[in-house]
C-alpha positions in Angstrom: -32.5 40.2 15.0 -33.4 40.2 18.6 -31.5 37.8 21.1 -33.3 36.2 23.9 -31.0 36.0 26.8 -30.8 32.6 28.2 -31.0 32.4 31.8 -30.5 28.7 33.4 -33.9 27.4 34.2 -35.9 30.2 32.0 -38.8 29.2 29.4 -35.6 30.2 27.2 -34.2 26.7 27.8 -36.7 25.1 25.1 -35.4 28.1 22.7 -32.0 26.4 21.7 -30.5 27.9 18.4 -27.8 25.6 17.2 -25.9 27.0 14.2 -25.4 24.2 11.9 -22.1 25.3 10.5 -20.7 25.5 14.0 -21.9 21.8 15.0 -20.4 20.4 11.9 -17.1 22.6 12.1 -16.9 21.3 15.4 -18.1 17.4 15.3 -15.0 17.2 12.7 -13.0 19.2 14.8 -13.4 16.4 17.5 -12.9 13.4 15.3 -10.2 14.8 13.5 -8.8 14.4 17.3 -10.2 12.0 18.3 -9.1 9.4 15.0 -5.6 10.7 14.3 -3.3 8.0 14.9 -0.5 9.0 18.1 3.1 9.7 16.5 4.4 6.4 16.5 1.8 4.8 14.5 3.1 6.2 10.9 6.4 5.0 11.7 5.5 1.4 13.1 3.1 1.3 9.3 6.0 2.8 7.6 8.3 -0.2 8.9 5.6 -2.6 8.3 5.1 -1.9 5.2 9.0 -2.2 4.3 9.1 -5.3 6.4 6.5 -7.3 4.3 7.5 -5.6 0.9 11.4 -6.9 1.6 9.7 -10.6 2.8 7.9 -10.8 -0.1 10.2 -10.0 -2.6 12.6 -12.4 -1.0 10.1 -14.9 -0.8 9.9 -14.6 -5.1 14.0 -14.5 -4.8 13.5 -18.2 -3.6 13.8 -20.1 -0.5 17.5 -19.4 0.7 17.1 -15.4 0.2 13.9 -15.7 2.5 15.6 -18.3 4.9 17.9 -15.0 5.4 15.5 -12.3 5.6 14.0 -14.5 8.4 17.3 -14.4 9.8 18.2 -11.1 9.7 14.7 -10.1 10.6 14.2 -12.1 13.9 14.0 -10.7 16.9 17.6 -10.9 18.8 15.5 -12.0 22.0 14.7 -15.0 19.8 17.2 -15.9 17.3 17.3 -19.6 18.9 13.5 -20.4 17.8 14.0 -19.7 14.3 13.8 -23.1 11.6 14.4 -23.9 8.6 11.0 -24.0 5.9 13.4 -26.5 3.3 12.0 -25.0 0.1 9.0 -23.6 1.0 8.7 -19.9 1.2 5.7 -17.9 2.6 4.2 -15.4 1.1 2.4 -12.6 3.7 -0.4 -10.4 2.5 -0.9 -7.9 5.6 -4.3 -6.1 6.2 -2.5 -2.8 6.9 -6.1 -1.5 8.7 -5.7 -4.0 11.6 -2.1 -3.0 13.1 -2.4 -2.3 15.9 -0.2 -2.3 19.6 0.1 -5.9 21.2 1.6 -5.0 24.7 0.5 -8.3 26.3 2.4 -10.6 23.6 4.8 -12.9 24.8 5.7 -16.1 23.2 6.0 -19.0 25.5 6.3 -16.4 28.5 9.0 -14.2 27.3 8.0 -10.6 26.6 10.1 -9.4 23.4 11.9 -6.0 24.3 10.4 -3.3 21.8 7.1 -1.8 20.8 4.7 -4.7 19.9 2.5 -5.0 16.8 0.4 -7.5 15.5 -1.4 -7.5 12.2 -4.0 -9.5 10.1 -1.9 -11.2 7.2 -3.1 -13.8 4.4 -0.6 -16.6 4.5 0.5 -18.3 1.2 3.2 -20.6 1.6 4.7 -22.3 -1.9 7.2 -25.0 -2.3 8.8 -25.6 -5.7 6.7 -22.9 -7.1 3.4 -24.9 -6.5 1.2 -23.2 -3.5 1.2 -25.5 -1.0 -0.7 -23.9 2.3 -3.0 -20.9 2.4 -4.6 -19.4 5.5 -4.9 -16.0 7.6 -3.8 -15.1 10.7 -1.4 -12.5 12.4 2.0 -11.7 12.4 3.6 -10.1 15.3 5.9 -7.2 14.7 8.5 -5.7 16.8 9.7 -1.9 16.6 13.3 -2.4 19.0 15.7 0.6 18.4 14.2 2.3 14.7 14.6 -1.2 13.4 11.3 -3.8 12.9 12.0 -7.0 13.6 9.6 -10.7 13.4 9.0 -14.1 14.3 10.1 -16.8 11.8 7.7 -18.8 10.8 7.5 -22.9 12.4 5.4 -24.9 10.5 3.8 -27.1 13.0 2.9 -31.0 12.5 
């Protein structure tokens, strides 16, 4: 096969061979790069994960082992805004494909110190085994040295 040299501004312009395999080698190439998460995304998911797994079995455990999840869980900028749900426990149902960095939270002014998350969650919240709220929304997340840490819930009203 003969190759036509391509000379900027030459009639061979129009004359373009794109090898397929090479465009499609390359197009994943880029968004292999382009949608690979950044190096603190697996562990932030990894936490998360762990974080809503331990809240939710402590949520089935009953209302005083969730009371202390919360409570060992809350952020330590924030241990003074946690309450007390009584004997309703909440149930939290994250949508692990919307976690994503929150820089710009802060609660009533106050910037928590860590890497922030937030992340859509369905709500259920259950008192005396009878479900008694159920909504979605998002849950902030903290990572703050290896360790995730969250927001107790307030029920409001």
């Amino acid at each position: 096969m003969r190759r036509t040299p391509r000379v900027p501004g030459s009639a061979a312009r129009g004359r373009f061979r794109c090898r397929p395999g090479v465009l499609i080698g390359t197009s994943a190439a880029f968004l292999a790069v382009a949608c690979a998460p950044s190096p603190a995304e697996p562990a932030a998911i990894r936490l998360a994960q762990q974080y809503f797994a331990a809240n939710n079995a402590a949520a089935r455990s009953g209302p005083q082992a969730q009371q202390e999840f919360f409570r060992r869980t809350q952020h330590p900028d924030f241990t003074d805004r946690s309450c007390d749900l009584g004997e309703t426990t909440v149930e939290l149902d994250p949508a692990m494909s919307t976690l994503r960095p929150d820089p710009d939270y802060a609660p009533d002014g106050l910037r928590p110190r860590g890497e922030v998350w937030v992340v859509g969650v369905e709500v259920t919240t259950r008192t005396a085994g009878t479900v008694t709220g159920h909504q979605i929304g998002s849950q902030h997340l903290v990572v703050l040295d290896g360790r995730l840490h969250g927001f107790a819930p307030c029920p409001s009203g």
